[in-house]
C-alpha positions in Angstrom: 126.9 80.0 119.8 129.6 81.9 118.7 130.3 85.8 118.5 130.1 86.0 115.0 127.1 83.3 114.1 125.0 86.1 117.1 125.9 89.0 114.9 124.5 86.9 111.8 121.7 86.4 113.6 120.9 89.8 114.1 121.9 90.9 110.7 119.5 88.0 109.7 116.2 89.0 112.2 116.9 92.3 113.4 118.6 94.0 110.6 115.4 95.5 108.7 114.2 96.8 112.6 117.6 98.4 113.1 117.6 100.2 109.7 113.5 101.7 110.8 115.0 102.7 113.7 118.1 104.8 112.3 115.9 106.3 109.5 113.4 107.3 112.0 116.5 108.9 113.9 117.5 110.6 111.0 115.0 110.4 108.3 117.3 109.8 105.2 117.1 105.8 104.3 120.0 105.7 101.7 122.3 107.3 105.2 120.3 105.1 107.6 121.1 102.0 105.2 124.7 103.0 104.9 125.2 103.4 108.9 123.7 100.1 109.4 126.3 98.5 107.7 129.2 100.7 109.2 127.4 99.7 112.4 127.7 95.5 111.7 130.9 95.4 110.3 132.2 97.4 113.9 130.3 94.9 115.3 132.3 91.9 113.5 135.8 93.9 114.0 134.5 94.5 117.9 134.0 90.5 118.1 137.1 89.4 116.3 139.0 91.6 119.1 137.4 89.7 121.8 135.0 92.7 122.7 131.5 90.7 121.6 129.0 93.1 122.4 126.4 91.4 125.2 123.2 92.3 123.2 124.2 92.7 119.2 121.0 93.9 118.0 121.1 96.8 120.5 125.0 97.6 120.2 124.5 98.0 116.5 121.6 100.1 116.7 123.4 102.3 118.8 126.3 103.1 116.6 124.4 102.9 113.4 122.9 105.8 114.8 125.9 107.3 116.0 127.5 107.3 112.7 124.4 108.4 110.6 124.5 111.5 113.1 128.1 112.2 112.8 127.6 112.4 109.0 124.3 114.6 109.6 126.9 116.4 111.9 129.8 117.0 109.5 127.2 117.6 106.5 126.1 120.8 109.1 129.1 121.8 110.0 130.6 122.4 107.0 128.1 124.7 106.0 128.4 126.8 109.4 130.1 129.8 109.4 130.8 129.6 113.4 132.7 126.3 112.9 133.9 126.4 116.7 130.8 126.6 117.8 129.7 123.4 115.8 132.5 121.8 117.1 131.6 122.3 121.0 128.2 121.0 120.3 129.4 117.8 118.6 132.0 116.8 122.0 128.6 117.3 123.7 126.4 115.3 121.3 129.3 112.8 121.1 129.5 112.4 124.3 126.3 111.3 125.0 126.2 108.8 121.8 129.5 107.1 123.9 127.1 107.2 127.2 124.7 105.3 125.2 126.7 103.1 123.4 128.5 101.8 126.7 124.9 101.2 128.0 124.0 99.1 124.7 127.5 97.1 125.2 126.6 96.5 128.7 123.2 95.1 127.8 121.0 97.8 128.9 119.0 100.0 126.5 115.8 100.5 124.7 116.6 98.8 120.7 112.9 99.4 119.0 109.8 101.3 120.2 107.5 99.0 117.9 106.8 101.1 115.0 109.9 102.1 113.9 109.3 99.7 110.4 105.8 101.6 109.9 106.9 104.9 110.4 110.0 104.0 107.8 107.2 102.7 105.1 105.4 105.9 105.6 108.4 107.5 105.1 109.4 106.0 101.8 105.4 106.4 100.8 106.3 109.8 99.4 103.8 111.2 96.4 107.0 112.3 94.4 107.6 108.4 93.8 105.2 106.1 92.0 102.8 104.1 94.1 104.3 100.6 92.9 108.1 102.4 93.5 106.5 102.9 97.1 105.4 99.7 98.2 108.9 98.2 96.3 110.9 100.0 98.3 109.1 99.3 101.7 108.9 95.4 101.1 112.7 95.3 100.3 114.1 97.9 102.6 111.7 97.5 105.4 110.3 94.5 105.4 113.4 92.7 103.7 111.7 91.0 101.3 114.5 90.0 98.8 114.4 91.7 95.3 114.1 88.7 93.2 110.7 88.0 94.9 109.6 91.5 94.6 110.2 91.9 90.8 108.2 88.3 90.2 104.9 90.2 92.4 105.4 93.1 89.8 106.3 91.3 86.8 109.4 93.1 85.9 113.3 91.4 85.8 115.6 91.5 88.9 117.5 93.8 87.7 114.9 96.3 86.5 113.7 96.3 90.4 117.3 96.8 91.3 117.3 99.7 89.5 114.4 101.1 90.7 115.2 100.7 94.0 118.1 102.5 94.1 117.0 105.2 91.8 113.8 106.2 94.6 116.5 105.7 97.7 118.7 108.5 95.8 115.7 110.4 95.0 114.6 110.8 98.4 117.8 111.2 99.8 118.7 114.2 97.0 115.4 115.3 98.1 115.9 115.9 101.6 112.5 114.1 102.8 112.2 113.6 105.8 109.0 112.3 107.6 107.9 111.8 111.6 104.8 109.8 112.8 103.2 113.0 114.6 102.5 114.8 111.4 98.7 113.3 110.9 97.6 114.8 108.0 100.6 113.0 106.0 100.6 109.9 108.2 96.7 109.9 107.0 97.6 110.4 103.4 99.9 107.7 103.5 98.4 105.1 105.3 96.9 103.1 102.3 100.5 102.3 100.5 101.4 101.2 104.1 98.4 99.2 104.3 98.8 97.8 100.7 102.9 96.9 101.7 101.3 95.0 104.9 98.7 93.2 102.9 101.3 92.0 100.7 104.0 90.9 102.9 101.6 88.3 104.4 100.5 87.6 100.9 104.5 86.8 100.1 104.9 84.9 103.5 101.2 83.1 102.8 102.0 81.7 98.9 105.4 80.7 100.2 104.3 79.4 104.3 107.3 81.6 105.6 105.9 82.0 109.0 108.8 84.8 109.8 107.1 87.4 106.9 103.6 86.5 108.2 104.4 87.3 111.9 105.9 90.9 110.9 103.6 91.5 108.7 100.9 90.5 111.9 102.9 92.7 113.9 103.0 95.6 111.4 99.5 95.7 111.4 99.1 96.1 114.7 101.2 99.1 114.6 99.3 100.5 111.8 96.2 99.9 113.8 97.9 101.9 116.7 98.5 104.7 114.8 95.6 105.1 112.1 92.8 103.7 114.5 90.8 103.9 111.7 88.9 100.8 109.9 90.7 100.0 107.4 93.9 99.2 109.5 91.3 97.2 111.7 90.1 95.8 108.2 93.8 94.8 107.1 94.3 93.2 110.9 91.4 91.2 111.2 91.7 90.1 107.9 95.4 88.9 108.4 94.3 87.5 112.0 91.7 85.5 110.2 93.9 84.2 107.6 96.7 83.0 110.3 94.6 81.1 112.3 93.9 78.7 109.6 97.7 78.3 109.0 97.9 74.8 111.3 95.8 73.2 108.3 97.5 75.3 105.5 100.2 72.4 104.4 99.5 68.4 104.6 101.7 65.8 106.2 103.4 66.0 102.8 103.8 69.7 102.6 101.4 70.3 99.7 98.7 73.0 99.7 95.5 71.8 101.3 92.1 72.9 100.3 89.6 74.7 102.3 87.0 72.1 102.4 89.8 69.7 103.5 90.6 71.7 106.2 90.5 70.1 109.9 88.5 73.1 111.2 89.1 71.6 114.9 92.2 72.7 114.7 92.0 76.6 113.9 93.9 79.1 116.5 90.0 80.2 118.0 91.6 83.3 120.0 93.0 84.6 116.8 89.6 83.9 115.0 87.4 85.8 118.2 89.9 89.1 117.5 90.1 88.5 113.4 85.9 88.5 113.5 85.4 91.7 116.3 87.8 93.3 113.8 85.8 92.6 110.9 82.9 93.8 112.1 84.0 97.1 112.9 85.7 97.6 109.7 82.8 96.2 107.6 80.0 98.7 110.4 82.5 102.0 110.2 83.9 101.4 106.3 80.0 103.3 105.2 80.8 106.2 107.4 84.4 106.8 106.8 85.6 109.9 104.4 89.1 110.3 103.3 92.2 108.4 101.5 91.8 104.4 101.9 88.4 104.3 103.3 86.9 102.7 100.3 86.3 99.0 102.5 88.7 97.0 100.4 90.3 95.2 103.8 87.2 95.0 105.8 85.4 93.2 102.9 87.9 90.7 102.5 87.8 90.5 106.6 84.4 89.8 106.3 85.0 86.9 104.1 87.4 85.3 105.7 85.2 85.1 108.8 82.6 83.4 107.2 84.5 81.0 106.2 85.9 81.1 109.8 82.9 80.4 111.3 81.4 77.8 109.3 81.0 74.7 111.3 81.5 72.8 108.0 82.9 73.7 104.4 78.8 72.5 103.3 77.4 75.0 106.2 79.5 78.2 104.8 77.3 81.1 104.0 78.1 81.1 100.4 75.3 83.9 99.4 76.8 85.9 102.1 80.0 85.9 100.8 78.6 86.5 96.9 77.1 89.8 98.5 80.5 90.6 100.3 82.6 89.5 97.3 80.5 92.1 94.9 81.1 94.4 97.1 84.9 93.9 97.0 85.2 93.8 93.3 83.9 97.1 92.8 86.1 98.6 95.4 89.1 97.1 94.2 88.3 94.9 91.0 92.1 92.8 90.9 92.0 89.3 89.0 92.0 88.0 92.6 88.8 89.6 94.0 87.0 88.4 90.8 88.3 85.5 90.4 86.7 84.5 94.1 84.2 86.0 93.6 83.6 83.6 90.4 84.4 80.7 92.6 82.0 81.3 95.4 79.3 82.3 92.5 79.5 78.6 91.7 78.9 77.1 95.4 76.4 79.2 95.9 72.6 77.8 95.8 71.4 81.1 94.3 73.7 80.8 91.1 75.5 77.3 91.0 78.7 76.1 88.5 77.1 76.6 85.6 76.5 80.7 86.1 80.0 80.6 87.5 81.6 78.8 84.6 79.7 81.1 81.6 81.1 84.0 84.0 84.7 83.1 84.1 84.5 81.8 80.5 84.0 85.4 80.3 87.1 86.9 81.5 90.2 85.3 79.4 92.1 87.7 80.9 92.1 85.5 84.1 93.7 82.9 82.0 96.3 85.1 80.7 97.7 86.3 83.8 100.1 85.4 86.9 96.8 84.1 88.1 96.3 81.5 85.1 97.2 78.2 87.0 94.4 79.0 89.9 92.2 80.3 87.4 92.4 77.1 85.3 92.0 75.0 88.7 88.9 76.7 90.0 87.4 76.2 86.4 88.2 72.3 87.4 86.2 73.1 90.4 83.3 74.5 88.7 83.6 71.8 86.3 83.5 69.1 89.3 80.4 71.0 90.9 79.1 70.7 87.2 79.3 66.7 87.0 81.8 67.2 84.2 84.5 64.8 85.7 86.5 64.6 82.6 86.6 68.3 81.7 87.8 68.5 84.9 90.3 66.8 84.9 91.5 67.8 81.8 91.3 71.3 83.6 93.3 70.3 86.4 95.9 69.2 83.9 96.2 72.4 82.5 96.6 74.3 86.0 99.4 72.1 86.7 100.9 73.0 83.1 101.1 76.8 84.2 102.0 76.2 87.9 104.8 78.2 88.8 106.3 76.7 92.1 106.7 73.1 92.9 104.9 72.9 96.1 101.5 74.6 93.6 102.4 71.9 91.2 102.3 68.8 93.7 99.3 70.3 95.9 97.5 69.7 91.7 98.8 66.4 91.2 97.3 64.9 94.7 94.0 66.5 93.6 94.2 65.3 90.1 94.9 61.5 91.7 91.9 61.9 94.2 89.8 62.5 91.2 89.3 66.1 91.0 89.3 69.4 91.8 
């Protein structure tokens, strides 16, 4: 491998770590952002002269610091009135920044501490910027979710997003926020728009099986847990947990959605199911007695559901009623198309309603039709219809999901089911 495809590859896996860490350093994202790149391109000049740095990732977090404090530095300075003074103190500082520097060339060194990406999403979960502005920012800056896919989850243009983006980095830059992990009362104010970035970056790596988003997003959770120790972040973790250990049966030998009930349950990562379902339960036993922002149960619910569905021998033996009760729960905590929308579906499968309820209920709701949730909407109507004995509405159903898919791996994962004979 050569020195410049290494330094790729850390721009390509490391580079959204290395920009939590300088922001944590100096708590200014638009300067963080703007040292990180400094830092790579001395990293591609140091290369080119023969100099590759042994470990890139930690070289580069080294200077990007380095730089984003000499600015801090010279930004200080010039507003001293003891200029010599400044000076002194910044051969000192500088000289331990070279110390480090020469250790991070070497190969020695610290890089992250774990939570440098959570404590840079609570940093950018400020209350002067709008809530969707929040989580925006986080997925792109911290998480590195690309903008295009951002503006398609909020339904605006690319270039709108763009905009925005830039307009809330300047903001908190002109701003002067700054943020640090050991003041609780905001880190407990702005846990829930961490959460809700989380929850969301699996959701991005889940509809599109990128395995790379789902891991940090796995991982982020875990920090969050860490940190809040409250049940929500177990909530959000066990539901994640949950979710992943039925990834092995998420695609067919054909790479096409499978279906729950298709599922080959034999081959579901158990280990990550045993944590996912302890950390459902204490979400779903301490959500009740919790006070405060983000305690409303949202992520525990859905935890809850996903492990019984986890532990159901069979797709026939799942504990529909039980997940009716968890699901009405759910929507009035957080009524989203999604939530009701399940809730709709598991209506029909279970014994105590059946298709028919479910179908007059979703009938109901054209709004479901109307959204970025109109393709599953129209399928799990062919599902109801199925359940119904109404083969050919179903189908017909199953022909309009597959009109308003949006991605080609949805619109093939419809076309097998349509050819199998239904939903």
């Amino acid at each position: 491998m050569t020195a410049a495809t290494r330094i790729e590859r850390a721009y390509r896996e490391d580079a959204t770590r290395i920009l939590g860490a300088v922001a944590r350093t100096t708590g200014d994202l638009l300067l963080a952002e703007d040292a990180v790149q400094e830092a790579f391109a001395r990293a591609v000049a140091e290369a080119a002269r023969g100099r590759e740095p042994r470990n890139p990732a930690a070289w580069i977090t080294t200077v990007a610091r380095r730089v984003a404090l000499d600015a801090v530095r010279r930004e200080r300075s010039a507003r001293r009135v003891a200029p010599m003074l400044a000076a002194e103190r910044e051969r000192a500082e500088s000289a331990a920044a070279e110390a480090e520097e020469r250790r991070a060339q070497e190969g020695g060194g610290s890089v992250f501490t774990g939570d440098e990406r959570l404590d840079l999403i609570l940093l950018v979960a400020h209350p002067d910027l709008a809530p969707e502005t929040r989580v925006a920012l986080a997925l792109r800056h911290v998480c590195g979710v690309p903008t295009a896919r951002i503006a398609d989850a909020f339904l605006v243009s690319e270039p709108t997003m763009a905009a925005r983006l830039t307009r809330a980095k300047k903001r908190i830059h002109d701003r002067g926020i700054r943020f640090a992990l050991d003041d609780r009362a905001a880190v407990a104010a702005r846990m829930p728009d961490a959460l809700t970035t989380i929850y969301l970056l699996y959701t991005v790596g889940h509809a599109t099986a990128d395995g790379r988003l789902r891991a940090d997003a796995i991982a982020l959770a875990r920090d969050a847990r860490r940190v809040a120790d409250d049940t929500e972040s177990a909530g959000l973790l066990g539901l994640l947990l949950l979710t992943e250990a039925r990834q092995t049966t998420r695609l067919t030998a054909d790479d096409e959605f499978a279906t729950l009930r298709e599922a080959d349950r034999t081959r579901w990562d158990v280990a990550m199911m045993v944590e996912g379902e302890r950390l459902a339960t204490i979400a779903l036993d301490g959500a009740g007695r919790e006070a405060g922002p983000g305690a409303d149960g949202r992520y525990g619910l859905q935890a809850g559901i996903a492990g019984l569905h986890a532990i159901a021998p069979t797709w026939a033996a799942t504990d529909w009623p039980a997940i009716v009760r968890l699901y009405d729960g759910l929507v009035q905590v957080w009524p989203s198309a999604t939530a009701r929308l399940g809730r709709l579906v598991a209506l029909g499968h279970s014994p105590d309603a059946g298709p028919e309820v479910a179908l007059a209920a979703l009938d109901a709701e054209p709004d479901l039709f109307a959204g970025p949730l109109s393709s599953r909407a129209h399928a799990a109507r062919a599902e109801l219809l199925r359940l119904a004995g109404d083969r050919a509405a179903s189908e017909a159903e199953l022909r309009r999901a597959i009109g308003t898919a949006e991605d080609d791996r949805t619109r093939r994962s419809l076309l097998r089911l349509l050819a199998a004979g239904g939903a």
